[in-house]
KOLKE-771171 format. One line per 10 residues: number of its first residue (from 1); their letters; for each residue x, y, z of N, C-alpha, C. Coordinates in steps of 0.2 Angstrom, whole numbers. Example, Ala and Ser with C-alpha at 12.3 -4.5 7.8 and 13.67 -1.06 7.14 Angstrom:
KOLKE-771171
1 = as = 66,-28,39,62,-22,39,66,-16,39 | 64,-11,35,68,-5,36,64,0,39 .
//
This chain:
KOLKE-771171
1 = xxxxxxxxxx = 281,-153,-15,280,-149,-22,277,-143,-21 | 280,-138,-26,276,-131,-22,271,-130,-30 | 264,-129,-27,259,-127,-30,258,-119,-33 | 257,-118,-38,257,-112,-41,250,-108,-35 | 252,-104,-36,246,-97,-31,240,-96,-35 | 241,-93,-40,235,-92,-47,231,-99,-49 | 234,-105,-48,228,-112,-49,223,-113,-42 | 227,-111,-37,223,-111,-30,219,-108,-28 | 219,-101,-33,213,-96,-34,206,-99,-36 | 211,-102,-42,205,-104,-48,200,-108,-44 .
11 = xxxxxxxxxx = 203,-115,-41,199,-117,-40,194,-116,-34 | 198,-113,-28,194,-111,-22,185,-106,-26 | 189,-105,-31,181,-100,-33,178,-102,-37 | 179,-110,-41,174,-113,-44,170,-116,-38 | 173,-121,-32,170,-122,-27,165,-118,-23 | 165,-111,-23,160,-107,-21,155,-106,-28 | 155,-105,-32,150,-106,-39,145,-111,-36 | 151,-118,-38,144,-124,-37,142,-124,-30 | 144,-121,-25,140,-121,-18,132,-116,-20 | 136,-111,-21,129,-108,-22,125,-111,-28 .
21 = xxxxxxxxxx = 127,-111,-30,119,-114,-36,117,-119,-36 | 119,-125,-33,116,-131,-27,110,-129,-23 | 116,-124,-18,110,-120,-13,102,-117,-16 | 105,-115,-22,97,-110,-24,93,-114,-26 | 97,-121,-29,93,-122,-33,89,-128,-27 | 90,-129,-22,88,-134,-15,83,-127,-13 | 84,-121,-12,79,-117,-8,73,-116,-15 | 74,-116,-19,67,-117,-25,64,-123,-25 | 68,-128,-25,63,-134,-24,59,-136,-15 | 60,-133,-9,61,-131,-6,51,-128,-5 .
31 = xxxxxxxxxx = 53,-122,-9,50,-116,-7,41,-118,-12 | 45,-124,-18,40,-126,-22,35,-128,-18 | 39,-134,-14,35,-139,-10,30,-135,-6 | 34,-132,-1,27,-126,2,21,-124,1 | 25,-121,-6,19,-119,-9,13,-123,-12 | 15,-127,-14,11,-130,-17,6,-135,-12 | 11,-137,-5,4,-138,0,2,-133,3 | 4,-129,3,-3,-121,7,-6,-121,2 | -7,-119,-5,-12,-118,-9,-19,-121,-8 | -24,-116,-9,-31,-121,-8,-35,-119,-14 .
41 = xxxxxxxxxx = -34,-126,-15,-38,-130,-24,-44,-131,-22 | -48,-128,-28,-56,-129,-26,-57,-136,-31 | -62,-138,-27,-63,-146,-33,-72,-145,-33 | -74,-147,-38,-83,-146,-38,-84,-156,-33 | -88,-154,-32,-92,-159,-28,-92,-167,-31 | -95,-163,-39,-98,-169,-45,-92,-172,-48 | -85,-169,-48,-79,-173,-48,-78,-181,-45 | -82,-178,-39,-79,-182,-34,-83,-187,-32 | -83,-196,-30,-86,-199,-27,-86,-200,-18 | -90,-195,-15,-88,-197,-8,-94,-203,-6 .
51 = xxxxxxxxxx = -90,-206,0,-93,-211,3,-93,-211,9 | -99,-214,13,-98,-213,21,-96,-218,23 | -93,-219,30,-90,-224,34,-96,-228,38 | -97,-233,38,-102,-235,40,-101,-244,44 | -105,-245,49,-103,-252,51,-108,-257,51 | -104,-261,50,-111,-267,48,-109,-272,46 | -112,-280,43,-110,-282,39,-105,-283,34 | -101,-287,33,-96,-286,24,-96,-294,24 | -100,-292,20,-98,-301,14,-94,-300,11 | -88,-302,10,-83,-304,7,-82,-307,3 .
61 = xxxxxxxxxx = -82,-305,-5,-84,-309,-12,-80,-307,-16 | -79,-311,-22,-74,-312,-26,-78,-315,-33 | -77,-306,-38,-81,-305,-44,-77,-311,-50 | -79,-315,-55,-76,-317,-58,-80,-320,-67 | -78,-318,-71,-81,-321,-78,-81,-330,-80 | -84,-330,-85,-84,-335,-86,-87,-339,-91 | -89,-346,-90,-93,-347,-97,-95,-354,-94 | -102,-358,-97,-107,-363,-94,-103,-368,-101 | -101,-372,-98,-100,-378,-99,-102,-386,-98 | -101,-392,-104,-105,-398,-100,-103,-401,-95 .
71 = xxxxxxxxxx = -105,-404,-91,-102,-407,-85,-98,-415,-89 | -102,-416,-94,-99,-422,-97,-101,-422,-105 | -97,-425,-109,-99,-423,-118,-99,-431,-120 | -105,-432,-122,-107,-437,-124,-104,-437,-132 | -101,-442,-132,-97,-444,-138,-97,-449,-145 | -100,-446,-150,-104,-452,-155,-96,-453,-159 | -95,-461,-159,-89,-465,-161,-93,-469,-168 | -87,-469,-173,-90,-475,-180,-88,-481,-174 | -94,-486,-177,-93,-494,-173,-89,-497,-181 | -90,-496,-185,-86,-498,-192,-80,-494,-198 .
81 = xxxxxxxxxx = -80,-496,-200,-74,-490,-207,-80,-488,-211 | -79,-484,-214,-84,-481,-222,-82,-474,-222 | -87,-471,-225,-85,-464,-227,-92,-459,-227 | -90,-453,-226,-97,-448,-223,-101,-446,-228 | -106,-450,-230,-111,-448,-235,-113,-443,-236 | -116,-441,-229,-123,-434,-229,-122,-431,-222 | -122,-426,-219,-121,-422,-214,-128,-418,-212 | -132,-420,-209,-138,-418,-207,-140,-410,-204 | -137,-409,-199,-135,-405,-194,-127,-404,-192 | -128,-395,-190,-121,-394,-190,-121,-392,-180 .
91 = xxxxxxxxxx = -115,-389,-180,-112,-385,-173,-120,-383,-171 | -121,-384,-164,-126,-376,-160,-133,-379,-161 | -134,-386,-169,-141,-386,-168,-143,-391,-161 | -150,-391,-159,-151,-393,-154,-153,-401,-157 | -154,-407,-152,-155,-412,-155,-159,-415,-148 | -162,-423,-151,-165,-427,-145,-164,-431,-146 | -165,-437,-142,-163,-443,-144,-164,-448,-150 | -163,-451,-153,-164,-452,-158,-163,-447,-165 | -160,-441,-165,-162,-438,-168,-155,-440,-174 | -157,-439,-179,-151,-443,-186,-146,-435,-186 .
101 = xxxxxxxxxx = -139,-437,-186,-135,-430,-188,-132,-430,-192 | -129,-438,-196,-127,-439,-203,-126,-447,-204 | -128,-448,-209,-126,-453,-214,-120,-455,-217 | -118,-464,-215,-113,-466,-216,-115,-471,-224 | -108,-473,-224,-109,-479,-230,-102,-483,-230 | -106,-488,-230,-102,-496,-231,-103,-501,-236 | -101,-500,-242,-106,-506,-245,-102,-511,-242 | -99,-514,-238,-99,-522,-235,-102,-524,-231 | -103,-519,-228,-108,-523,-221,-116,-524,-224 | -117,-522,-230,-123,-524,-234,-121,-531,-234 .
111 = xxxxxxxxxx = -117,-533,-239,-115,-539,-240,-115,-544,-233 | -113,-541,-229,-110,-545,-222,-115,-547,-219 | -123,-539,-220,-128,-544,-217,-132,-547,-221 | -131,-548,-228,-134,-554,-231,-132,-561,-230 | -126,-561,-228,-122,-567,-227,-126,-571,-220 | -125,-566,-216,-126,-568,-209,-135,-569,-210 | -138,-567,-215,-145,-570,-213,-145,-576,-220 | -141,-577,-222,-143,-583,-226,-139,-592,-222 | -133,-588,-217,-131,-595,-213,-137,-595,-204 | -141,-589,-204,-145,-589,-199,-151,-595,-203 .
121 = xxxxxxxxxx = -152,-592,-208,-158,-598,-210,-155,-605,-210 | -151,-606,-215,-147,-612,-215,-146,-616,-210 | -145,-612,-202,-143,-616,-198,-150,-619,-193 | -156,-614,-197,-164,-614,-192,-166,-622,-197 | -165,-623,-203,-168,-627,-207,-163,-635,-203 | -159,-633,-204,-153,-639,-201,-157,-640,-193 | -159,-637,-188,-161,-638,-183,-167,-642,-185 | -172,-638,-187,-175,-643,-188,-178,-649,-192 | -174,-650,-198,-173,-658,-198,-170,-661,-195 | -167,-658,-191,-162,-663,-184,-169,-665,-179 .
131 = xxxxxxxxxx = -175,-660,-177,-179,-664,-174,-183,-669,-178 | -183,-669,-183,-186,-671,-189,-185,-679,-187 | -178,-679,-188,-174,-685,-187,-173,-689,-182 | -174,-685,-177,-175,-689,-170,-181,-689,-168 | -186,-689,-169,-193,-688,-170,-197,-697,-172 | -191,-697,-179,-192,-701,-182,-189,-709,-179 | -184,-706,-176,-178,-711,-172,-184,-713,-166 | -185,-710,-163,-192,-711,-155,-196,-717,-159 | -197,-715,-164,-205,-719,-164,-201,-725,-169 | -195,-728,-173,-195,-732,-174,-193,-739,-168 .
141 = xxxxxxxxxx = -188,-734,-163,-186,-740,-158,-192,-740,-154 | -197,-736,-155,-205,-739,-149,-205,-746,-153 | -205,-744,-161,-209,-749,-166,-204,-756,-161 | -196,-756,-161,-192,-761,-160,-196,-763,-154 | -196,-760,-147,-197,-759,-141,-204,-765,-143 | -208,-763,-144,-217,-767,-144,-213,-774,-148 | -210,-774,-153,-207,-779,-155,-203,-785,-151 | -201,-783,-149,-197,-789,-143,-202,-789,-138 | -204,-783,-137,-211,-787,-130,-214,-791,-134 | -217,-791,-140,-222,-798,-143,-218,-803,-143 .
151 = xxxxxxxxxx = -212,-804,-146,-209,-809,-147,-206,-813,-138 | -205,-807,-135,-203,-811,-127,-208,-816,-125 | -215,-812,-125,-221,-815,-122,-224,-821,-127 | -222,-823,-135,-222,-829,-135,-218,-833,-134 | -212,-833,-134,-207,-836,-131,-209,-838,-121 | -211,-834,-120,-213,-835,-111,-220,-841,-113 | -223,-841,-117,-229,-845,-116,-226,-851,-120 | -222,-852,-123,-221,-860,-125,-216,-862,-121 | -212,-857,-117,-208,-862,-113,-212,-864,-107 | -219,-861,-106,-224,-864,-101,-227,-870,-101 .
161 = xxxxxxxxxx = -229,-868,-110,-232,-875,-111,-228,-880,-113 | -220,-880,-114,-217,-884,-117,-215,-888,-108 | -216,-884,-101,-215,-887,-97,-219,-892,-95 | -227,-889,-96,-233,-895,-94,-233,-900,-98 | -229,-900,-104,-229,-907,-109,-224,-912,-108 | -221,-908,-104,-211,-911,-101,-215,-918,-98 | -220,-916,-91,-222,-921,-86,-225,-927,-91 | -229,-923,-98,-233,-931,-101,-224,-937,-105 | -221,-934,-106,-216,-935,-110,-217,-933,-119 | -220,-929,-118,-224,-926,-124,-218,-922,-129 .
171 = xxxxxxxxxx = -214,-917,-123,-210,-914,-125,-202,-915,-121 | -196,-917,-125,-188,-918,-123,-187,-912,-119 | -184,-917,-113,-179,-912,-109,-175,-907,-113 | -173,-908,-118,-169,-902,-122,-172,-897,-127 | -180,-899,-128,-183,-895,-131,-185,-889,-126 | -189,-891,-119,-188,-887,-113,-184,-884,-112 | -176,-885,-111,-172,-880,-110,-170,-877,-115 | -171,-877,-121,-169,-872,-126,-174,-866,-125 | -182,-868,-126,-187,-863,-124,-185,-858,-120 | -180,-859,-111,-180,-858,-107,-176,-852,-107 .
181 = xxxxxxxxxx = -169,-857,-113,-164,-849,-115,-167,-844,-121 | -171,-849,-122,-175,-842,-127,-177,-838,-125 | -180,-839,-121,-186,-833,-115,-180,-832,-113 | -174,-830,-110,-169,-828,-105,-168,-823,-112 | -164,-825,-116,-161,-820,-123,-166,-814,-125 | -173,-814,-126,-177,-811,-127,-179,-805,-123 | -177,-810,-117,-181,-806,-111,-173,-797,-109 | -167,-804,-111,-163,-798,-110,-165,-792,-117 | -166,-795,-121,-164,-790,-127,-170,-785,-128 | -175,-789,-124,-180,-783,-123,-179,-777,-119 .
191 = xxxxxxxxxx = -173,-779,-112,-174,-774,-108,-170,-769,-113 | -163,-772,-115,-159,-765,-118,-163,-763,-121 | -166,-765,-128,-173,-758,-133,-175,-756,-127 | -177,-756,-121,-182,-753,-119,-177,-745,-116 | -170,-747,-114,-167,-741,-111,-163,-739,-117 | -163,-741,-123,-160,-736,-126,-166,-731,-130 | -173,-734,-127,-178,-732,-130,-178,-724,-125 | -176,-724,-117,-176,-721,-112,-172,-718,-115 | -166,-718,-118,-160,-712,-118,-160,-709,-125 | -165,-711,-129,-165,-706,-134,-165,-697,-136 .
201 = xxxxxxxxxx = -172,-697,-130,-173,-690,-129,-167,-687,-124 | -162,-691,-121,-157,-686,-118,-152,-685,-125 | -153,-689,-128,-148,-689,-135,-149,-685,-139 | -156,-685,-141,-159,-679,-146,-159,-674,-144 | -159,-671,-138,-160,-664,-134,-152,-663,-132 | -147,-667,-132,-139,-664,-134,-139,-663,-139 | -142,-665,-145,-140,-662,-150,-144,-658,-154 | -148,-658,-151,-154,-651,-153,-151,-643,-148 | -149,-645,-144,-145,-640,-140,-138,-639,-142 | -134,-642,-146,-128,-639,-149,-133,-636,-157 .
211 = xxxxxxxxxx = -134,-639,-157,-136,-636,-165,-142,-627,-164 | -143,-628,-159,-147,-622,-157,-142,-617,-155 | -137,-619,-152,-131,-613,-150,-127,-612,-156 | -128,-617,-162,-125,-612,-167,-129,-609,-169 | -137,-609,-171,-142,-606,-174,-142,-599,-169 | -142,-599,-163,-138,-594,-159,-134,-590,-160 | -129,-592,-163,-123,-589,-163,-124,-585,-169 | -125,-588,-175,-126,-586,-179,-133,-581,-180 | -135,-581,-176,-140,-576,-174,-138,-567,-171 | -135,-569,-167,-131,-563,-164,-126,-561,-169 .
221 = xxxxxxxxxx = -124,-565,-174,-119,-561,-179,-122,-558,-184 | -130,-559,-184,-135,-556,-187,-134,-549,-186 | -137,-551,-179,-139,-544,-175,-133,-537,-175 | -127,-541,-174,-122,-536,-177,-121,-533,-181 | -121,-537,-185,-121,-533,-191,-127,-529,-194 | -133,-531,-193,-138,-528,-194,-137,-521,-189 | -135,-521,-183,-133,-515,-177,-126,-511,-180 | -123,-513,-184,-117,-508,-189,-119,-506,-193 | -125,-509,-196,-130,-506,-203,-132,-501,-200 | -137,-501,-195,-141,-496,-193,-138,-491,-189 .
231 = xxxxxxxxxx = -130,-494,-187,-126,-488,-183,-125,-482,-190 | -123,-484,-197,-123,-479,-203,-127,-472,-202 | -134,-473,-197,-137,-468,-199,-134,-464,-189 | -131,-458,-190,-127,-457,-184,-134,-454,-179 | -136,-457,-175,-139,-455,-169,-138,-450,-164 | -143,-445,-162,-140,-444,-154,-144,-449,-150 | -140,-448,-145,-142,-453,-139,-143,-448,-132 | -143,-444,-133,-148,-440,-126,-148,-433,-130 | -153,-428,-128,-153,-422,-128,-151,-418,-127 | -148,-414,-130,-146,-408,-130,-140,-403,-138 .
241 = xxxxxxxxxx = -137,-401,-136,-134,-397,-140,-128,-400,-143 | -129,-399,-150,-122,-403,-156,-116,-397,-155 | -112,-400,-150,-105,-398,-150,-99,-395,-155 | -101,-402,-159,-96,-402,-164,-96,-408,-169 | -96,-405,-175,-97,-412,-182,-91,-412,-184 | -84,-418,-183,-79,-419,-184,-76,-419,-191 | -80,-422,-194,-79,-424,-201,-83,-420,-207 | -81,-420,-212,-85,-416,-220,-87,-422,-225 | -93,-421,-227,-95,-427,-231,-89,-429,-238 | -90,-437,-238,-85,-439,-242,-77,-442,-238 .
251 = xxxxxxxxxx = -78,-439,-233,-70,-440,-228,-73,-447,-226 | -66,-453,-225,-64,-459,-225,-63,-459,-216 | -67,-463,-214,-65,-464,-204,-65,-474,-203 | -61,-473,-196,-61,-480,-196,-64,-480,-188 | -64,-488,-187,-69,-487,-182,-65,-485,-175 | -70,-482,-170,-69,-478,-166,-67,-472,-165 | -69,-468,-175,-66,-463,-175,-71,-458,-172 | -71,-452,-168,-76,-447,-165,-79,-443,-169 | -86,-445,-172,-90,-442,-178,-91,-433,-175 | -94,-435,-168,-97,-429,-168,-98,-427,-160 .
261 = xxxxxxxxxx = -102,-425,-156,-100,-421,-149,-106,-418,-147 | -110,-422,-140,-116,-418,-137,-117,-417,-132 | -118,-410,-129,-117,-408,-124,-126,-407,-122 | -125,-411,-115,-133,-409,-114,-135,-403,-110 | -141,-399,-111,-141,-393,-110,-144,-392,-101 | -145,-399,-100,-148,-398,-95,-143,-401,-87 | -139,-402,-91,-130,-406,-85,-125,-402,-87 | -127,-394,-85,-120,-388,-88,-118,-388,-80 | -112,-383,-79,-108,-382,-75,-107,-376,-77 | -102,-370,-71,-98,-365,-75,-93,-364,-72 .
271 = xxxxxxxxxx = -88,-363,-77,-80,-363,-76,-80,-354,-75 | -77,-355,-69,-76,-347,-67,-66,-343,-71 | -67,-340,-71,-59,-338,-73,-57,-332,-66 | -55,-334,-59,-54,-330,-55,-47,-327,-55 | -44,-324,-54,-39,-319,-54,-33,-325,-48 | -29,-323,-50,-24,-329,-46,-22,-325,-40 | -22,-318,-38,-22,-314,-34,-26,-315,-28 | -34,-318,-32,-40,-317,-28,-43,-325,-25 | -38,-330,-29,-41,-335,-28,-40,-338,-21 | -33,-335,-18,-31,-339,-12,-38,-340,-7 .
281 = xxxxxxxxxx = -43,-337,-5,-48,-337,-3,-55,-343,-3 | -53,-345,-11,-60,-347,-12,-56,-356,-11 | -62,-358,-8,-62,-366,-8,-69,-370,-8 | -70,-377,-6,-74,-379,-10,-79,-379,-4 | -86,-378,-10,-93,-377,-4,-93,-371,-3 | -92,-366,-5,-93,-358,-5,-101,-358,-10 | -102,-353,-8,-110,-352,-11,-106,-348,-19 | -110,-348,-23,-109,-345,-29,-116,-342,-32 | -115,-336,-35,-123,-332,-38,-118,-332,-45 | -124,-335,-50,-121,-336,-56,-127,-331,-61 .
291 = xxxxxxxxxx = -126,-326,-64,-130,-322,-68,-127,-321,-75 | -132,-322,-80,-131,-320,-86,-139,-316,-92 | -139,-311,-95,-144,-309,-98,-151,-306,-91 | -149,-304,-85,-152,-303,-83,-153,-309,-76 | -155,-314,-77,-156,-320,-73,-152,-323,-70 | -151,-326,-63,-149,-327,-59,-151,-335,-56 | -145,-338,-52,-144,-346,-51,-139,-345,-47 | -142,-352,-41,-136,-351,-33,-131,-357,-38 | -127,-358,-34,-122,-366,-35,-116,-365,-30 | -111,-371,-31,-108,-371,-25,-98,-371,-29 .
301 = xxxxxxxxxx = -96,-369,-27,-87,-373,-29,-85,-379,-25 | -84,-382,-34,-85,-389,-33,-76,-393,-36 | -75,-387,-36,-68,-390,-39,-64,-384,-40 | -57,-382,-38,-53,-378,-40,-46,-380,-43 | -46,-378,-50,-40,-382,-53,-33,-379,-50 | -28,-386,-48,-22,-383,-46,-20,-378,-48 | -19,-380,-56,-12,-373,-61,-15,-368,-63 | -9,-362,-64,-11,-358,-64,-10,-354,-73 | -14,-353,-79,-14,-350,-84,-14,-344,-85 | -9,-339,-89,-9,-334,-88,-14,-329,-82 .
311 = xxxxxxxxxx = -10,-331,-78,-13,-327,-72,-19,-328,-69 | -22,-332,-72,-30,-336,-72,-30,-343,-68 | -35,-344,-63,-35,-349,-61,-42,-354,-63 | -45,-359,-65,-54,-361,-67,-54,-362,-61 | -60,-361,-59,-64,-364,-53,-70,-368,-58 | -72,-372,-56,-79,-375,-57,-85,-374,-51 | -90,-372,-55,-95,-371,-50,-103,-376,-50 | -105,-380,-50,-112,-383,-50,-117,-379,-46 | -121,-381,-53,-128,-378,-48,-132,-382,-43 | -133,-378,-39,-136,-381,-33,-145,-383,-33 .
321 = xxxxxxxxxx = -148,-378,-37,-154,-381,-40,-155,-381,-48 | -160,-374,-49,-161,-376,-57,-156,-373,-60 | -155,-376,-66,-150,-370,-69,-153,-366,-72 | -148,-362,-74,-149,-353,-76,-155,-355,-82 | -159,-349,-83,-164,-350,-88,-160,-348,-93 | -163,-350,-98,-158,-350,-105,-152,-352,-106 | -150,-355,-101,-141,-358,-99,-143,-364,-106 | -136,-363,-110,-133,-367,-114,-126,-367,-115 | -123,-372,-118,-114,-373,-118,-112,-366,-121 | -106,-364,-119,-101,-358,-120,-107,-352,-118 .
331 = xxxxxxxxxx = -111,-352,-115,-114,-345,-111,-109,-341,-110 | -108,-334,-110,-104,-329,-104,-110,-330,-100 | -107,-331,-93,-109,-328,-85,-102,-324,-84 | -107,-323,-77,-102,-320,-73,-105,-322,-65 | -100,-324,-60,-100,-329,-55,-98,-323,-50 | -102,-324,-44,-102,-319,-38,-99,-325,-33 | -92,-328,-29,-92,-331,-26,-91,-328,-18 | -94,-330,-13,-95,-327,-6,-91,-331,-3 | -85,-328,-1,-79,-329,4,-81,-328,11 | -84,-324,15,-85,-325,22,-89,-321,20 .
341 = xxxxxxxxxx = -92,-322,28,-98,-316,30,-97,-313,38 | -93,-307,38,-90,-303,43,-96,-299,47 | -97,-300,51,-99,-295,56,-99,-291,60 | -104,-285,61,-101,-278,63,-93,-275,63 | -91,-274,55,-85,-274,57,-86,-266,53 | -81,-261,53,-80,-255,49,-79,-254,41 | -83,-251,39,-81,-251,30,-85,-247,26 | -81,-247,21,-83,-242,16,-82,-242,10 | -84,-239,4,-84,-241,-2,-78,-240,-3 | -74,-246,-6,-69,-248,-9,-65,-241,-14 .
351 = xxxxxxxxxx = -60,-240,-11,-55,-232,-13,-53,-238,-22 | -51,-232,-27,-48,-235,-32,-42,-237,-30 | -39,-242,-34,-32,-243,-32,-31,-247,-27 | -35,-247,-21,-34,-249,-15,-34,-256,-14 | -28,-259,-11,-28,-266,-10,-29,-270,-2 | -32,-277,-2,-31,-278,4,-27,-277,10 | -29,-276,17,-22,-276,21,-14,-273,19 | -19,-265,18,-12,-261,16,-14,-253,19 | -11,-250,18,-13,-242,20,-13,-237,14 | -16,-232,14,-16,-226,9,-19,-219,12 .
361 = xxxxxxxxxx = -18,-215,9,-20,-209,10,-28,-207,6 | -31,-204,11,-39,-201,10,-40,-196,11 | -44,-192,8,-46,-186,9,-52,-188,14 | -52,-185,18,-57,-186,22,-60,-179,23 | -69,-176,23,-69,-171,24,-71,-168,31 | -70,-163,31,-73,-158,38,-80,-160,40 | -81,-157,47,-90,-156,48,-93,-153,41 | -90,-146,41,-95,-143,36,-96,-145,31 | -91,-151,28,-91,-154,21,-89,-148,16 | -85,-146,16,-82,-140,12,-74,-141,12 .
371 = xxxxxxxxxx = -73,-144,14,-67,-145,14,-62,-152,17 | -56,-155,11,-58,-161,13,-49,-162,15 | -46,-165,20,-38,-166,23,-39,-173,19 | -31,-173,20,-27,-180,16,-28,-183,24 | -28,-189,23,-28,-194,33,-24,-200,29 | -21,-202,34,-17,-209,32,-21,-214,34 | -21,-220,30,-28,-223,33,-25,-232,30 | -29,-237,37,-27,-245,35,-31,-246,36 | -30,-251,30,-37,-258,28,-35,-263,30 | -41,-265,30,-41,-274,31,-44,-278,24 .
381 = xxxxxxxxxx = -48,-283,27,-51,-289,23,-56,-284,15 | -56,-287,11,-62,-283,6,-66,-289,2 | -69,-284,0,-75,-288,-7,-76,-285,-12 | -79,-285,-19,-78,-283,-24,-77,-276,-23 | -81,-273,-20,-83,-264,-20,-83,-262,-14 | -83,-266,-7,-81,-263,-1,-74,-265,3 | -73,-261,7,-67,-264,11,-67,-262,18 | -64,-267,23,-64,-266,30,-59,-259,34 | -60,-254,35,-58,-249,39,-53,-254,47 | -48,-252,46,-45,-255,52,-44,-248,58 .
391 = xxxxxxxxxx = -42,-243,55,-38,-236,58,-41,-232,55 | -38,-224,60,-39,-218,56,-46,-215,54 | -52,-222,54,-58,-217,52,-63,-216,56 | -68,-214,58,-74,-217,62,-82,-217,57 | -86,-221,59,-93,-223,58,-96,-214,57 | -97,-215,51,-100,-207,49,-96,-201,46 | -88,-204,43,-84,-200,40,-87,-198,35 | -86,-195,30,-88,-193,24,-78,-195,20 | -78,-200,15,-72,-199,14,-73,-199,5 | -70,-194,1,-68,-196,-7,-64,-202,-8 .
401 = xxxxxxxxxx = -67,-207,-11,-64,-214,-14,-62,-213,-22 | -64,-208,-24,-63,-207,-32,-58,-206,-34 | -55,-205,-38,-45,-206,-40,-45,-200,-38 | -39,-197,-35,-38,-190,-32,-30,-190,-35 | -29,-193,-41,-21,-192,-41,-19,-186,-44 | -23,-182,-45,-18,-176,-46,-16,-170,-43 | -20,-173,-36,-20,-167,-30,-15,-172,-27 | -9,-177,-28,-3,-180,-24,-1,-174,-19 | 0,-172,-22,4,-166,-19,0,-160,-14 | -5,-161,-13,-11,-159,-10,-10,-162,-4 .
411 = xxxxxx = -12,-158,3,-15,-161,9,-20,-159,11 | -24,-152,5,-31,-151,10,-32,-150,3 | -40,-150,2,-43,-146,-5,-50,-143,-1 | -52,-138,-6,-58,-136,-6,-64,-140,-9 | -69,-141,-7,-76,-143,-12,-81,-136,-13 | -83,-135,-17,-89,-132,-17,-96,-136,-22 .
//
């Protein structure tokens, strides 16, 4: 196909247009560049944060917030149903043991303990006219018992003497044997009064002991309800700080429901909030420095929970001696945990920006200190504010750590 001449003009000469304006506009950007690193930008000194390189020590720590919480919350439950008369004390106040926080009411367990002390007496009265009556049972069958003894012992002396009259013929062979079944009759009927005289008191002492276990029983059902009467007036049971008052007076609970919440002031812990970034490090038995309002407490990590919350992980830390002065529930601290302790290793105050085991650029200054070059520079291990030098620097550098990002484009600056 033949191409017109005049359209192959056209285009061979828009070709050379966009070549060139391509090109100029590459030798500007180009020329920018240059220039912009030959330039030498003076910076004031006071701008700047420099820091020396220095070798030694690096404890290895991980900064994190936090708040003192109870190790365990002592929890006051209704032992009954009723409804919330009076509210003593609210959130925050402190208490002790015994100390009243609110008033309940039941008017049945009035009635329930009246009941239970009127079948307590009842059943103390009933006991003992039962010993009454066995008391009385003892001493009538002695009465029996001496009774057939008299009666056996004349019966044994006439059939003695009805013997020595046998020999005159004074008295019949059948008068003598009757005597003899007599004494035989008597003699048995004396031994039984005598043993059932013997098993009275195992008799009366069975039934003084059932009748005592329900004067028992109904004694303990005393006690209960009298112990529900008295639970109405709501107690703490150890010292420390009132958490939380569940209910408003007038509200209806049933039993077991949870009145109220105490957290003891002297059994806190602190729940740390470490960074999920920082937490791979910490584990259990690390030393902790736990500070709040000035004052300061060691403890140990004693628990790191699995999951992770918005980017939060809790750590729990216990104190290893006393606790913090002033420590009460929901305190802000703030927890210093020590990850290792490195020796003679290279390090410096920690560059902004600058992450573990990674590299960046520094200004590092001349001898004279007037003047500072960009160095490419790697890190290693850190702690909250310093980091391990791997490369690039030596013992005695002077390096600026402060944000320098507007000199990017810089490879040397001036100081004055």
């Amino acid at each position: 196909m033949h191409i017109p001449e005049k359209k192959m003009k056209r285009f061979s000469t828009f070709n050379k247009v966009a070549f060139a304006t391509v090109s100029i506009a590459l030798l500007v950007f180009v020329w920018g560049r240059i220039n912009a690193l030959s330039r030498n930008v003076e910076v004031s000194r006071d701008e700047m944060i420099i820091a020396t390189v220095e070798k030694g020590d690096l404890i290895r720590e991980v900064r994190a917030p936090g708040t003192l919480v109870p190790i365990a919350l002592n929890f006051l439950a209704a032992t009954s149903n009723g409804r919330v008369k009076n509210i003593l004390l609210e959130a925050s106040d402190a208490v002790d043991v015994g100390t009243v926080i609110m008033e309940l009411e039941n008017p049945e367990l009035s009635q329930a303990v009246d009941e239970a002390k009127l079948e307590v007496e009842v059943l103390q009265s009933a006991y003992h006219s039962l010993q009454q009556r066995w008391q009385q049972a003892l001493l009538k069958q002695r009465i029996v018992v001496a009774d057939f003894s008299a009666r056996f012992e004349i019966t044994k002396l006439r059939r003695e003497a009805n013997q020595r009259l046998l020999a005159t013929g004074a008295v019949s062979s059948i008068d003598y044997n009757e005597s003899i079944l007599r004494e035989q009759q008597l003699k048995f009927q004396h031994q039984l009064e005598i043993e059932l005289l013997e098993s009275l008191p195992q008799l009366s002492q069975a039934e003084l002991v059932a009748a005592q276990a329900k004067t028992n029983k109904a004694t303990r059902q005393l006690l209960l309800q009298q112990k529900l009467a008295s639970d109405l007036y709501v107690k703490a049971t150890t010292k420390g700080i009132l958490q939380e008052v569940t209910l408003q007076v007038g509200e209806p609970f049933k039993v077991g429901t949870v009145l109220a919440q105490i957290a003891e002031q002297d059994n806190l812990k602190a729940e740390l909030r470490v960074q999920e970034s920082q937490v791979k490090d910490v584990i259990k038995g690390q030393s902790v420095v736990i500070s709040a309002g000035g004052k300061k407490a060691h403890g140990v990590v004693k628990r790191i929970n699995p999951s992770v919350k918005q980017g939060v992980v809790m750590v729990d830390v216990y104190f290893t001696d006393d606790a913090l002065i002033g420590a009460r529930p929901d305190l802000r601290i703030d927890g210093v945990i020590e990850l290792e302790h490195l020796k003679n290793v290279l390090k410096i105050k920690r560059p902004v920006f600058t992450q573990e085991y990674s590299s960046g650029s520094l200004f590092v200054l001349n001898k004279t200190k007037t003047v500072a070059e960009r160095k490419q520079v790697r890190f290693g291990r850190s702690s909250v504010d310093v980091i391990e030098v791997l490369e690039h620097l030596n013992i005695g550098d002077r390096v600026i750590v402060s944000s320098t990002n507007k000199y990017d484009e810089l490879t040397k600056i001036s100081l004055y």
